[in-house]
LUMTINU-798899 format. One line per 10 residues: number of its first residue (from 0); their letters; for each residue x, y, z of N, C-alpha, C, O. Coordinates in steps of 0.2 Angstrom, whole numbers. Layout:
NUM) A) X:Y:Z:X:Y:Z:X:Y:Z:X:Y:Z  ...
//
This chain:
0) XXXXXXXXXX) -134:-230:36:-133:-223:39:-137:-218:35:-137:-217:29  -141:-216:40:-142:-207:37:-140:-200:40:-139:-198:45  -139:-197:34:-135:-190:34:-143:-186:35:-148:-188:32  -142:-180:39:-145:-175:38:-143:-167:40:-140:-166:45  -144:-163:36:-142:-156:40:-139:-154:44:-134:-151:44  -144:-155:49:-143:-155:56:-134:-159:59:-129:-157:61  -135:-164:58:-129:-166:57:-121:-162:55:-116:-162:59  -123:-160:49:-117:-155:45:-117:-150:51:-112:-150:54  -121:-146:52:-122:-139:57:-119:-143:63:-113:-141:65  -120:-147:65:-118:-147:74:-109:-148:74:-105:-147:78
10) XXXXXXXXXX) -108:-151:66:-100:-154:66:-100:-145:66:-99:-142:71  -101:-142:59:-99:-134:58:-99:-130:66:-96:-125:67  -102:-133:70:-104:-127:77:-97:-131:83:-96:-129:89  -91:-136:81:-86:-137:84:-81:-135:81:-75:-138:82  -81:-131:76:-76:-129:72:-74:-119:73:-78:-115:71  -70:-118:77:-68:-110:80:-66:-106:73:-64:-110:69  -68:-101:72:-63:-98:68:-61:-93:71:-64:-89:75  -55:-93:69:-51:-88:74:-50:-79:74:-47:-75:78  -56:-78:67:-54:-72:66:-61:-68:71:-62:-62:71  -64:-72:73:-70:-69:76:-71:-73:84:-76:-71:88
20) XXXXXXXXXX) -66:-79:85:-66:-84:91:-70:-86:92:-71:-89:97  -75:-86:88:-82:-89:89:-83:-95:84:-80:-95:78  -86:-101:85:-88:-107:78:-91:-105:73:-95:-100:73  -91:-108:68:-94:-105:62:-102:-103:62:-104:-98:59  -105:-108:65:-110:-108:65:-113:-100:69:-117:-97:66  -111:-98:75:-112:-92:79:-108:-86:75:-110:-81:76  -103:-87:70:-102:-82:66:-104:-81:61:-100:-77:57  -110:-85:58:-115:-83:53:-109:-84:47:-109:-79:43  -104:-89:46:-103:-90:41:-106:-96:36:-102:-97:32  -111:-99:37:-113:-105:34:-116:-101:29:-120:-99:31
30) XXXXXXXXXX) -116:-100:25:-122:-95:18:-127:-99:19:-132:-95:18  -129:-104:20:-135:-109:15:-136:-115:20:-132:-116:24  -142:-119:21:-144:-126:24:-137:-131:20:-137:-131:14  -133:-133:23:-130:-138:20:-133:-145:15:-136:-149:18  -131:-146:9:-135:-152:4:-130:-157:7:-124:-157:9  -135:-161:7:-135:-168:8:-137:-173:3:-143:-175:2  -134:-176:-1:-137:-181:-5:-135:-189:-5:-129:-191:-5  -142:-191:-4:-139:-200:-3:-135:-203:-7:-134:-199:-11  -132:-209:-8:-131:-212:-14:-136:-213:-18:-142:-215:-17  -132:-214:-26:-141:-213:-29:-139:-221:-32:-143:-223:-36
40) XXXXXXXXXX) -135:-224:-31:-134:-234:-35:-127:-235:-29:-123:-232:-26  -130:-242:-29:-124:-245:-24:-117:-245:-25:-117:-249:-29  -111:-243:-24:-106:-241:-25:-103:-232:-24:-97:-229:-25  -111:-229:-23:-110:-222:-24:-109:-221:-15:-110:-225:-10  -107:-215:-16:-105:-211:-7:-109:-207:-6:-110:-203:-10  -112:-207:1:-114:-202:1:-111:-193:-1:-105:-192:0  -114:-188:-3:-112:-182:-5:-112:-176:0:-118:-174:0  -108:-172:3:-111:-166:8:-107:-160:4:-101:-160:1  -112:-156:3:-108:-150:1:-111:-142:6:-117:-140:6  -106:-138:9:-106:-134:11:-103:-127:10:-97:-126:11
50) XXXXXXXXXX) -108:-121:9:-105:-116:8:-104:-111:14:-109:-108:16  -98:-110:15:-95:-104:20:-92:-100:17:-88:-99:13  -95:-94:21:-94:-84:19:-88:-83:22:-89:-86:27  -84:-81:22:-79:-76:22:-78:-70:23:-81:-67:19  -75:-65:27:-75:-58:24:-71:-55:19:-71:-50:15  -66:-59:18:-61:-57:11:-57:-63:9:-56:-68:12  -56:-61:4:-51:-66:-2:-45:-67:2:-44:-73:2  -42:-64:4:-36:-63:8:-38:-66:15:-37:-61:18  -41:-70:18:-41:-71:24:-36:-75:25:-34:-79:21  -32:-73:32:-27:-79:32:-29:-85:35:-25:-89:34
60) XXXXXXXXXX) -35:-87:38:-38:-91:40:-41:-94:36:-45:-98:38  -41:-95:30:-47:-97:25:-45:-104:26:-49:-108:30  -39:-106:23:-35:-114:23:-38:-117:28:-42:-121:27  -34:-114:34:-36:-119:39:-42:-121:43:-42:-125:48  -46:-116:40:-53:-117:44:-57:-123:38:-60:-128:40  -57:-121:31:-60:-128:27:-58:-132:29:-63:-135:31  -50:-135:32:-47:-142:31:-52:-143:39:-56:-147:40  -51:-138:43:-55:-141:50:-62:-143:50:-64:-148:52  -66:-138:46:-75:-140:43:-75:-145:40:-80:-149:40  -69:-147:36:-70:-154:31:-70:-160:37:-74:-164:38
70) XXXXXXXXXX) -65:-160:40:-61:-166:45:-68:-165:51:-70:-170:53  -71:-161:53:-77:-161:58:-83:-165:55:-85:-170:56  -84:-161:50:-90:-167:44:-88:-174:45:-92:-177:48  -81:-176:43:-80:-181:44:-81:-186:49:-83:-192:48  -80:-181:54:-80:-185:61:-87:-185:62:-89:-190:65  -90:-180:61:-97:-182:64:-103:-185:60:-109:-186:61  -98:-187:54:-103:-192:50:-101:-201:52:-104:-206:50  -96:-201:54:-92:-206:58:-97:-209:63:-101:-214:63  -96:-204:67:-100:-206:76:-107:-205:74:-110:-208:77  -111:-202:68:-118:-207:66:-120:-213:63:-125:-216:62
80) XXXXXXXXXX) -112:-215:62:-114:-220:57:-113:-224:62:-117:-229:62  -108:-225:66:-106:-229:72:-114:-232:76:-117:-238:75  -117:-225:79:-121:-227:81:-129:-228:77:-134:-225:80  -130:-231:73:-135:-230:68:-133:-240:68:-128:-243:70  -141:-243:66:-138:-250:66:-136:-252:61:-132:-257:61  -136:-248:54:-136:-249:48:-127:-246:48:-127:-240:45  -121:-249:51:-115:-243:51:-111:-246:43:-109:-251:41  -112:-240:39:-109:-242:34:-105:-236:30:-105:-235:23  -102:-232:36:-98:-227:35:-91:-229:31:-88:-234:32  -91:-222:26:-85:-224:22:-80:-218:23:-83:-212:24
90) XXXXXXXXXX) -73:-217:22:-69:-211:24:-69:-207:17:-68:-201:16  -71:-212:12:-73:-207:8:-78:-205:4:-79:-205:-3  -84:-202:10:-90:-199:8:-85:-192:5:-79:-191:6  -91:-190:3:-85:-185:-2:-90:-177:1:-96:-175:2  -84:-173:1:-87:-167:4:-84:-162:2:-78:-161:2  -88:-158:0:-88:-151:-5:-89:-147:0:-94:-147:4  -83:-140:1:-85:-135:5:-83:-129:0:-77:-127:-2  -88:-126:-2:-89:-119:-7:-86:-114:-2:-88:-115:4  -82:-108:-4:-80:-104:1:-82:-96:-4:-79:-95:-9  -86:-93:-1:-89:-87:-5:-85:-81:0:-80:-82:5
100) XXXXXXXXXX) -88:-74:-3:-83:-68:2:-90:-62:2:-94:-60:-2  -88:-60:9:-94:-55:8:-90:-50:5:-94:-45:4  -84:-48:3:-81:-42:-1:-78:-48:-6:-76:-53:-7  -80:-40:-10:-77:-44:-18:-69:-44:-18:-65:-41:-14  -67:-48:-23:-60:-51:-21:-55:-44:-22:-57:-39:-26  -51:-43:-20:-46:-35:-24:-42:-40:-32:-40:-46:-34  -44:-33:-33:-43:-33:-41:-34:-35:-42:-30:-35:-38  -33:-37:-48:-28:-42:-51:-22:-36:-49:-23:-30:-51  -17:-37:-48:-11:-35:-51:-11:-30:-55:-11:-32:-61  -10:-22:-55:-10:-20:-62:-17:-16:-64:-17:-11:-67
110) XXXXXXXXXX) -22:-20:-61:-29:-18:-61:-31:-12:-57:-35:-9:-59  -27:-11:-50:-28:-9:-43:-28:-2:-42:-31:1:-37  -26:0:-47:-30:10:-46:-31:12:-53:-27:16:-57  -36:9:-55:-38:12:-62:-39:17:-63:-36:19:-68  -41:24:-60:-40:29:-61:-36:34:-59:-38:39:-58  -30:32:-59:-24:34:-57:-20:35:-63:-19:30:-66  -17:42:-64:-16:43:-72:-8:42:-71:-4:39:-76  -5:45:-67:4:46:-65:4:43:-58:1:45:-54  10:38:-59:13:36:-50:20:38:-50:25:37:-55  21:42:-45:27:43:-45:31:43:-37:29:45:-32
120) XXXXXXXXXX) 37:41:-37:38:37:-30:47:41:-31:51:40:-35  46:44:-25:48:50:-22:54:45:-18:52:41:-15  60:46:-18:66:39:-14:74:44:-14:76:48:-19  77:42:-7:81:45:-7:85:36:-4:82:31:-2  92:38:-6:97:33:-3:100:33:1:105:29:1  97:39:6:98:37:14:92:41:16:89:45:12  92:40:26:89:44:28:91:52:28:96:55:27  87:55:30:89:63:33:89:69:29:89:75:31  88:67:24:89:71:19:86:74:14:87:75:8  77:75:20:71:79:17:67:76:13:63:79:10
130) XXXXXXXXXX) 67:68:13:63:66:7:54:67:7:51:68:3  52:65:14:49:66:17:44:74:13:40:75:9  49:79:19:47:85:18:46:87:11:41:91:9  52:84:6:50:87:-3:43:82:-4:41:83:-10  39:76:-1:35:73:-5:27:78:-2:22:78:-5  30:80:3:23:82:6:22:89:4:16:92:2  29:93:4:27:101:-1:25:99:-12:21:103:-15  28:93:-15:27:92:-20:19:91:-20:15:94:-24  17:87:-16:10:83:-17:4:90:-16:-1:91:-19  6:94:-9:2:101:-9:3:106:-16:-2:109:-19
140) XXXXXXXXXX) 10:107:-18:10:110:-23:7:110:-31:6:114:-35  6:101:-32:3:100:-38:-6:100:-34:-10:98:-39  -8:100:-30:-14:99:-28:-17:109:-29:-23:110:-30  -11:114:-28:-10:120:-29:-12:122:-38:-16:125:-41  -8:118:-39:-8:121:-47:-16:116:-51:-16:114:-57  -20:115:-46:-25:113:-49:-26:104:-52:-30:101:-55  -20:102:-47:-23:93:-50:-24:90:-46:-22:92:-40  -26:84:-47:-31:79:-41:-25:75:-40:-23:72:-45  -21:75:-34:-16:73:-30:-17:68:-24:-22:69:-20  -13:62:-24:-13:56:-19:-9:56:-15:-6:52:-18
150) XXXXXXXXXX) -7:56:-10:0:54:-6:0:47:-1:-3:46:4  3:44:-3:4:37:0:9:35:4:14:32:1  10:36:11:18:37:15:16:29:16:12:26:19  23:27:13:24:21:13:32:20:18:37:16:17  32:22:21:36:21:23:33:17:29:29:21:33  34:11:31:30:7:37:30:9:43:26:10:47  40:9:43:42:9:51:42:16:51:40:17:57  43:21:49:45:28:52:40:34:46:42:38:43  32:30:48:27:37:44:27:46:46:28:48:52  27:49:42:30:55:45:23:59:43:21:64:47
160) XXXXXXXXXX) 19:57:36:14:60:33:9:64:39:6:70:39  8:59:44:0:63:48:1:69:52:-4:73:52  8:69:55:12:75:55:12:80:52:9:85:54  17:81:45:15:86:44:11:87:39:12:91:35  4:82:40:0:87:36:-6:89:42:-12:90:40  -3:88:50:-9:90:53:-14:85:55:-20:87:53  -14:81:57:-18:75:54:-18:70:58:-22:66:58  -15:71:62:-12:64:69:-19:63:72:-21:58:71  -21:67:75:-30:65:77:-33:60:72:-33:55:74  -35:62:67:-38:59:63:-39:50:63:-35:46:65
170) XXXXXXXXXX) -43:50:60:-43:42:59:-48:39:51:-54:40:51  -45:37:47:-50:34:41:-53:31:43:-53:29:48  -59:31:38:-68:26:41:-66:22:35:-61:23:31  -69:16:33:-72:11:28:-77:12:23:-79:11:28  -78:12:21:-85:15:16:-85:5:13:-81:1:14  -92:4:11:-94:-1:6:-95:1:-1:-100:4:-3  -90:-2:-6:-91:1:-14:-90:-6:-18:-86:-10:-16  -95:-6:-22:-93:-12:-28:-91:-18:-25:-87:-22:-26  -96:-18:-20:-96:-26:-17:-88:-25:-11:-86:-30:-7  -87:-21:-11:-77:-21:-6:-77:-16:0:-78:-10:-1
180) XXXXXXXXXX) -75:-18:5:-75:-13:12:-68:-8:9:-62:-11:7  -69:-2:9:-65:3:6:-61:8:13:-64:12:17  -55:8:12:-53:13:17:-54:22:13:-54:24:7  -56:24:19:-55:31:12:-51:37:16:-52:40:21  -45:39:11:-40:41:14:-42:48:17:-48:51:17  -37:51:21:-38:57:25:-39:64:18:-34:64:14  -43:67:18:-41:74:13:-39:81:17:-43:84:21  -31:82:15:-30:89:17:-26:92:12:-21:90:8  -29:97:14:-23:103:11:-24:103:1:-20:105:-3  -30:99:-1:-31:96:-7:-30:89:-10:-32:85:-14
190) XXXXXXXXXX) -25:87:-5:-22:80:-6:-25:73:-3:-25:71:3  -28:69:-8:-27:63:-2:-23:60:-1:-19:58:-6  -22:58:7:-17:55:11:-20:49:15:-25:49:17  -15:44:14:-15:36:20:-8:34:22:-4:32:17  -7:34:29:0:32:31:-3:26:36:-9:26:38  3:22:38:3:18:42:1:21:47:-3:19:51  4:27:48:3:29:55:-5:33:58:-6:38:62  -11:30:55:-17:33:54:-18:26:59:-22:28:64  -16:21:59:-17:15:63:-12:11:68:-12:5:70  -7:15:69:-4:13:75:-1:19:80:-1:25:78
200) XXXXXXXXXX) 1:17:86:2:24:90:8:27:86:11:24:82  8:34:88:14:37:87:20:37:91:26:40:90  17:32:96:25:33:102:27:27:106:29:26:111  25:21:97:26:15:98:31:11:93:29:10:88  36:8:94:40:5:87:34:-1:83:30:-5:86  34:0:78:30:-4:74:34:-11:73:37:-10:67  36:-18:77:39:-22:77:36:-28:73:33:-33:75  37:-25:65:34:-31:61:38:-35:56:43:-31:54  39:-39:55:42:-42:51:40:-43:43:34:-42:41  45:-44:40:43:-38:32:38:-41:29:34:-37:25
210) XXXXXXXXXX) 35:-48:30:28:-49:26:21:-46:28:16:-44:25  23:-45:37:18:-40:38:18:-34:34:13:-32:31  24:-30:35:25:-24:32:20:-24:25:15:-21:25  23:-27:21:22:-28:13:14:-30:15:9:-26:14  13:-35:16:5:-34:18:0:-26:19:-4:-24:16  3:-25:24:0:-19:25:-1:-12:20:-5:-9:18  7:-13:17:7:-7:12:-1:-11:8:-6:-9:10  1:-17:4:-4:-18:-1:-11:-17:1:-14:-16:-4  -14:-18:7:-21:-16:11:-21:-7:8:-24:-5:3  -18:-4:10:-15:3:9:-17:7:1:-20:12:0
220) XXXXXXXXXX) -13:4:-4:-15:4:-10:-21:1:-13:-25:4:-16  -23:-7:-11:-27:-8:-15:-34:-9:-13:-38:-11:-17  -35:-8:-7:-42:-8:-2:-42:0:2:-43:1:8  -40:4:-2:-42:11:-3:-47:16:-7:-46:16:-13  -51:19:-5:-54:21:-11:-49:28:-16:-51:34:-14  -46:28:-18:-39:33:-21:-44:36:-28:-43:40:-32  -48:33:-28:-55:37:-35:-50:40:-39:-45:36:-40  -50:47:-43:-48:49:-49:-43:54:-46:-43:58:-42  -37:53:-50:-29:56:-47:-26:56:-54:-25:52:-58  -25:62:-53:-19:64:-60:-11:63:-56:-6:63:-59
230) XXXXXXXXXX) -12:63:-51:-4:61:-49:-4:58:-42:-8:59:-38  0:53:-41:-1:47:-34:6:48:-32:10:49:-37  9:49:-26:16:51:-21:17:47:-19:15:46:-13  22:42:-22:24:36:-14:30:40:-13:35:41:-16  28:42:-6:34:43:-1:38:37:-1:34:32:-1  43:35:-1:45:29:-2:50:29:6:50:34:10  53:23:8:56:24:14:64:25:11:65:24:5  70:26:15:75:28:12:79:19:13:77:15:16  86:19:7:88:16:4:82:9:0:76:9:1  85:5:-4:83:1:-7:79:-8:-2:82:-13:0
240) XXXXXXXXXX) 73:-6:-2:70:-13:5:65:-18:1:65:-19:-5  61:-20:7:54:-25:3:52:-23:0:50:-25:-5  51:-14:3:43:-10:4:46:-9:-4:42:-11:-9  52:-6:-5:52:-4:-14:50:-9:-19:47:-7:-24  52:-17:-17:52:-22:-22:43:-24:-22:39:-26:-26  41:-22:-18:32:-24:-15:30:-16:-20:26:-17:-24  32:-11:-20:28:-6:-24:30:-8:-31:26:-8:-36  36:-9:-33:37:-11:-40:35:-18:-44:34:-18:-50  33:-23:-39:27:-27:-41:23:-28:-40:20:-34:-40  19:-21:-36:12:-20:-38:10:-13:-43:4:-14:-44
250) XXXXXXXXXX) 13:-8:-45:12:-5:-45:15:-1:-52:21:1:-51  13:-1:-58:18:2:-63:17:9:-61:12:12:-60  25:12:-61:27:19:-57:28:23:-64:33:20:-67  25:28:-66:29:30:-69:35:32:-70:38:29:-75  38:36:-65:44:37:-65:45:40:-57:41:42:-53  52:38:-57:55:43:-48:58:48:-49:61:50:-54  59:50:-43:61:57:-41:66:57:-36:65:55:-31  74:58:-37:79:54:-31:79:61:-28:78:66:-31  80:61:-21:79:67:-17:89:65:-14:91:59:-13  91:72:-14:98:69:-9:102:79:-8:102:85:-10
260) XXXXXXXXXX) 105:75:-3:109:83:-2:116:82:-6:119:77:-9  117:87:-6:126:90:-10:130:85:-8:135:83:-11  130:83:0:136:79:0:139:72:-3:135:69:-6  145:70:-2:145:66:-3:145:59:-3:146:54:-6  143:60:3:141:53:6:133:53:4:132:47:3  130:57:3:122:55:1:122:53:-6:118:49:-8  126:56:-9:126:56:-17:128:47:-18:125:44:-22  132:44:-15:135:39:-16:129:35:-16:128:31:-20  123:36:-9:120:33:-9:114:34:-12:109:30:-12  113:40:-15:110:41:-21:109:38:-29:104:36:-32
270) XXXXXXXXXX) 116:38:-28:116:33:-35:117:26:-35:119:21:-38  113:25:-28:111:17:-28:104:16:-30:103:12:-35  100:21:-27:94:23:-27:93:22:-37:89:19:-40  97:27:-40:95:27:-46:96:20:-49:93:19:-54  101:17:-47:105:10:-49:99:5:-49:98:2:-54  95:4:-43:87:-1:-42:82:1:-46:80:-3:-50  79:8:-47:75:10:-55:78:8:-61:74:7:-65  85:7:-62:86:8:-68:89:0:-71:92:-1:-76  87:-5:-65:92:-10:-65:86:-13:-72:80:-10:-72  88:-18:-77:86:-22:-81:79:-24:-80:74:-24:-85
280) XXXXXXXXXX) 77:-27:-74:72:-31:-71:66:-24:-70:60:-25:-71  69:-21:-67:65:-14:-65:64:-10:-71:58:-10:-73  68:-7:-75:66:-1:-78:60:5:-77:54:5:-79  64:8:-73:59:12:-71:61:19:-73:66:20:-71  58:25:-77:62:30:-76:64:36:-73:59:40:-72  71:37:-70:71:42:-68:67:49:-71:69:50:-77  64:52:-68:62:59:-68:67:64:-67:67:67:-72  70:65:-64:76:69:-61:76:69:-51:73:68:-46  82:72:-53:84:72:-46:83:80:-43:82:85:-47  83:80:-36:79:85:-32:87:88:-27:89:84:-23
290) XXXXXXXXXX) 90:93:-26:95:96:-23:91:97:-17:86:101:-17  92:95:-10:88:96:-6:94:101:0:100:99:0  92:106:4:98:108:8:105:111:4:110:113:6  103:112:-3:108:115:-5:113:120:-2:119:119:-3  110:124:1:113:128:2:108:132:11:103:131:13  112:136:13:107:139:20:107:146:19:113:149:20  104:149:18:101:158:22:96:159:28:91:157:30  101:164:30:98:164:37:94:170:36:96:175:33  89:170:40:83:175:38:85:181:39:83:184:35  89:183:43:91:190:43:95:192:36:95:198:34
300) XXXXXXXXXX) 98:189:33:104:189:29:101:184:22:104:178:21  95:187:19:91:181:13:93:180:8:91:176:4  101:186:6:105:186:0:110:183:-1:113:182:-6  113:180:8:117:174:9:117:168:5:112:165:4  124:166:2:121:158:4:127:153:7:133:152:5  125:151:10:133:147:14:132:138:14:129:135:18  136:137:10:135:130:5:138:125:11:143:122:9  134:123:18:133:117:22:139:111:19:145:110:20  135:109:16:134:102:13:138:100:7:139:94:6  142:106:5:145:105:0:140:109:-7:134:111:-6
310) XXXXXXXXXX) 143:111:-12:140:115:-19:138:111:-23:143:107:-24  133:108:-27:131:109:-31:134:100:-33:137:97:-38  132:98:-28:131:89:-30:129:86:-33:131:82:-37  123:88:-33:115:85:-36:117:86:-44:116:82:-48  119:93:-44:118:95:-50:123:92:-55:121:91:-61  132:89:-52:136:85:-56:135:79:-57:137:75:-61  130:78:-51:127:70:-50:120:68:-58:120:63:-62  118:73:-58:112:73:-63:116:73:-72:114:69:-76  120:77:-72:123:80:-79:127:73:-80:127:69:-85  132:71:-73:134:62:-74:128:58:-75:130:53:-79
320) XXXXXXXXXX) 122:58:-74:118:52:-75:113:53:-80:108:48:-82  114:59:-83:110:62:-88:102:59:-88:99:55:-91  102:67:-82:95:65:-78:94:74:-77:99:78:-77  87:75:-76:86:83:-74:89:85:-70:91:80:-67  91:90:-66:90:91:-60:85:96:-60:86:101:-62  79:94:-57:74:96:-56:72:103:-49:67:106:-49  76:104:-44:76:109:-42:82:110:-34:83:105:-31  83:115:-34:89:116:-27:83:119:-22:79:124:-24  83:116:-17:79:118:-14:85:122:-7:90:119:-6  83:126:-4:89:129:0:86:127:7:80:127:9
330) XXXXXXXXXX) 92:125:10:90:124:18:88:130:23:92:135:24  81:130:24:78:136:28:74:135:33:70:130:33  75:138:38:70:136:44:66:135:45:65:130:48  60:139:43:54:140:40:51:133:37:45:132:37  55:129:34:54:124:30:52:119:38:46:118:40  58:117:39:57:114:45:54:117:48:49:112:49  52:122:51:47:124:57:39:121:52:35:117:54  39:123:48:29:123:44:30:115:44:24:113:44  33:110:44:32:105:42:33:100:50:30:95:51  36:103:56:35:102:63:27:105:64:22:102:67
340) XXXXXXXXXX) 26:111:62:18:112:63:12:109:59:6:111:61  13:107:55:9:103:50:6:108:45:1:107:43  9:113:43:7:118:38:14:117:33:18:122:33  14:113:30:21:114:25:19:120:21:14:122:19  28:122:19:31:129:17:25:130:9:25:136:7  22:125:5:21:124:-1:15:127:-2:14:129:-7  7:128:4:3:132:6:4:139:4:0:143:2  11:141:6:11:150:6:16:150:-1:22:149:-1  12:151:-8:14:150:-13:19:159:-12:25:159:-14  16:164:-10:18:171:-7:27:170:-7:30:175:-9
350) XXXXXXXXXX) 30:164:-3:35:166:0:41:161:-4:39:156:-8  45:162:-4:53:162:-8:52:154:-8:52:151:-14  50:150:-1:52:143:-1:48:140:-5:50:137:-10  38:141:-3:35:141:-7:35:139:-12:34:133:-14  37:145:-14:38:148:-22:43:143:-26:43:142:-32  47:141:-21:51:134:-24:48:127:-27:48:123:-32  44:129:-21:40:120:-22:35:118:-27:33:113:-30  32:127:-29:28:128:-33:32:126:-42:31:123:-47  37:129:-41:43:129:-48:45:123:-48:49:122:-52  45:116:-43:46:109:-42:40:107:-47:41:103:-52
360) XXXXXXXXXX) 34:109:-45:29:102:-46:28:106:-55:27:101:-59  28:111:-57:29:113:-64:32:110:-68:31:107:-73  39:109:-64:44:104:-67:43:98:-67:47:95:-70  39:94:-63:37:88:-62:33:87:-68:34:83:-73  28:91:-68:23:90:-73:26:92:-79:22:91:-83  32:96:-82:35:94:-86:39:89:-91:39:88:-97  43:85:-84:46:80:-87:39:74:-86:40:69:-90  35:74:-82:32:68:-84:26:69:-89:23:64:-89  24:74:-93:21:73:-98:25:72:-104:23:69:-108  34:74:-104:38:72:-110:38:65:-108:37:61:-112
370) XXXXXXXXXX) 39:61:-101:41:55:-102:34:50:-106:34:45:-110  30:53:-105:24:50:-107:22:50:-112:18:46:-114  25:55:-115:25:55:-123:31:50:-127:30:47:-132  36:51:-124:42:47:-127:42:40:-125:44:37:-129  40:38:-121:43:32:-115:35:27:-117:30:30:-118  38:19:-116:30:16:-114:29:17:-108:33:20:-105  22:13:-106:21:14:-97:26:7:-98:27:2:-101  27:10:-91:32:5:-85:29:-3:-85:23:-3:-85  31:-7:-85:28:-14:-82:29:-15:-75:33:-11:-72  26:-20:-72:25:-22:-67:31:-26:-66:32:-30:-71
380) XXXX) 35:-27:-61:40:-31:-62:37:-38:-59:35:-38:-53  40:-42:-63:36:-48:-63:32:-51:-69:32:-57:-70  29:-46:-73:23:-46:-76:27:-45:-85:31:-41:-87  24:-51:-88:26:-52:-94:26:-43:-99:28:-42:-105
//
């Protein structure tokens, strides 16, 4: 039996790959002439080694397309051996398939946003109750006082971010950096922003199942270009899910921020919320807690205040958990209305609400420079 090149190529041109439905060969993944080497003493097998490109480390197709390129070679050093007079085909000529990446691999665990100086991850313990709206006036307002600001709406199934930052049109492009196809987030209002919802309809349910989810976030964080940030925002989704366990073992967070109203029913589940940061395996530190809805003034009447929700929850919940509370933010129209328009209240530093959001992210950048001085950084959980 003789092997030649040609041979390796015409098995690799019956092997599909799925990510382009084309054969290996038509989608220009071979890198190189495949080597061929005879036996060099009797007892020896012939040797084939072949290198196939990939576009990423992460392919989900990688596995299965080597076992098929190998098991093709196989076969089609078979049927030459067959038909050759000399048949003296053996199952275990030995075959080497090299699998290279035309993007460099994403970086380790831990490694994935080097220039990222604070993560902080914004969660409330149920829906409805603004968390959304305090991550996107927080992110504007520290982006206000002068710092290079990230927002991340991680919320998979229910992204709110493209909304209200005005943005729904928009679409990320890729850039190529350091060997790696890079998403590069949307910039407004000073903040970079990437939501799920930059890539699926808005008037579609996103029917994924949670490895998908958790996949996607991590595309999201670590195959983005997020460059140099003194503060990163995960909007987080409400109650304790994948998406939290997938950011807390990818991501040391500095510290969180629990958003909840006065009542009692959010509060309960508030202090779940603090219960998953603070569990053993986690340590994460609370920053303090955010009074959302405190209280309502209605515009005509701005000296009012008429406590909805109940008085001053957040605040007995905080002083119980011996944690800040970091600010009451009051329920106002104008809040809801700038954030249905994509102009959140935190732009117009001018006005009362504003003016809140601004006296928010002060205190933000308060308690996380003390925590930073007192506290180690966070670990990864999972990570020694």
């Amino acid at each position: 039996m003789t092997l030649y090149p040609k041979i390796i190529m015409d098995a690799l041109a019956t092997v599909m790959y799925a990510g382009t439905k084309k054969n290996l060969v038509e989608s220009n993944m071979v890198a190189d002439t495949p080597s061929v080497a005879a036996p060099a003493k009797e007892g020896d097998h012939w040797r084939v080694k072949v290198v196939l490109e990939f576009p990423r480390d992460t392919d989900p197709f990688l596995k299965s397309t080597v076992k098929a390129a190998e098991a093709a070679i196989r076969y089609h050093c078979k049927k030459s051996s067959e038909s050759s007079e000399n048949s003296d085909y053996s199952d275990s000529i030995e075959v080497e398939i090299v699998t290279e990446f035309k993007n460099a691999p994403r970086p380790e665990v831990g490694q994935q946003l080097p220039g990222v100086k604070n993560i902080i991850a914004v969660s409330s313990g149920k829906g409805g109750v603004g968390k959304s709206t305090v991550s996107a006036n927080l992110a504007i307002a520290l982006a206000r006082l002068g710092y290079r600001v990230g927002l991340l709406d991680t919320d998979i199934f229910g992204p709110s971010m493209p909304k209200m930052f005005n943005v729904e049109d928009q679409r990320p492009y890729a850039i190529h950096k350091d060997g790696r196809d890079l998403i590069c987030p949307i910039e407004q209002y000073g903040v970079k922003l990437l939501s799920i919802g930059f890539f699926v309809s808005p008037t579609t349910a996103t029917l994924w199942r949670g490895g998908m989810a958790t996949n996607a976030l991590k595309q999201l964080i670590a195959d983005a270009d997020w460059g140099e940030l003194d503060y990163f925002i995960l909007d987080t989704p409400p109650g304790t899910s994948d998406i939290h366990l997938t950011l807390l073992q990818t991501l040391p967070i500095t510290g969180a921020i629990i958003v909840s109203t006065p009542q009692q029913v959010a509060l309960a589940d508030a202090r779940k919320g603090i219960d998953m940061y603070r569990n053993d395996k986690v340590n994460v530190p609370i920053l303090g807690l955010i009074e959302n809805m405190a209280w309502f003034t209605p515009a005509e009447l701005p000296e009012n205040k008429y406590y909805i929700f109940g008085k001053e929850g957040c605040k007995q919940l905080a002083e119980e958990m011996n944690v800040p509370l970091l600010a009451q933010i009051p329920l106002v129209q104008s809040i809801c209305d700038n954030g249905d328009n994509g102009t959140p209240a935190a732009l117009n530093s001018d006005s009362a609400t504003g003016l809140s959001f601004i006296n928010l992210a002060q205190a933000v950048v308060t308690v996380v420079n003390r925590r930073n001085r007192e506290q180690p950084q966070t670990k990864i959980v999972g990570t020694k």
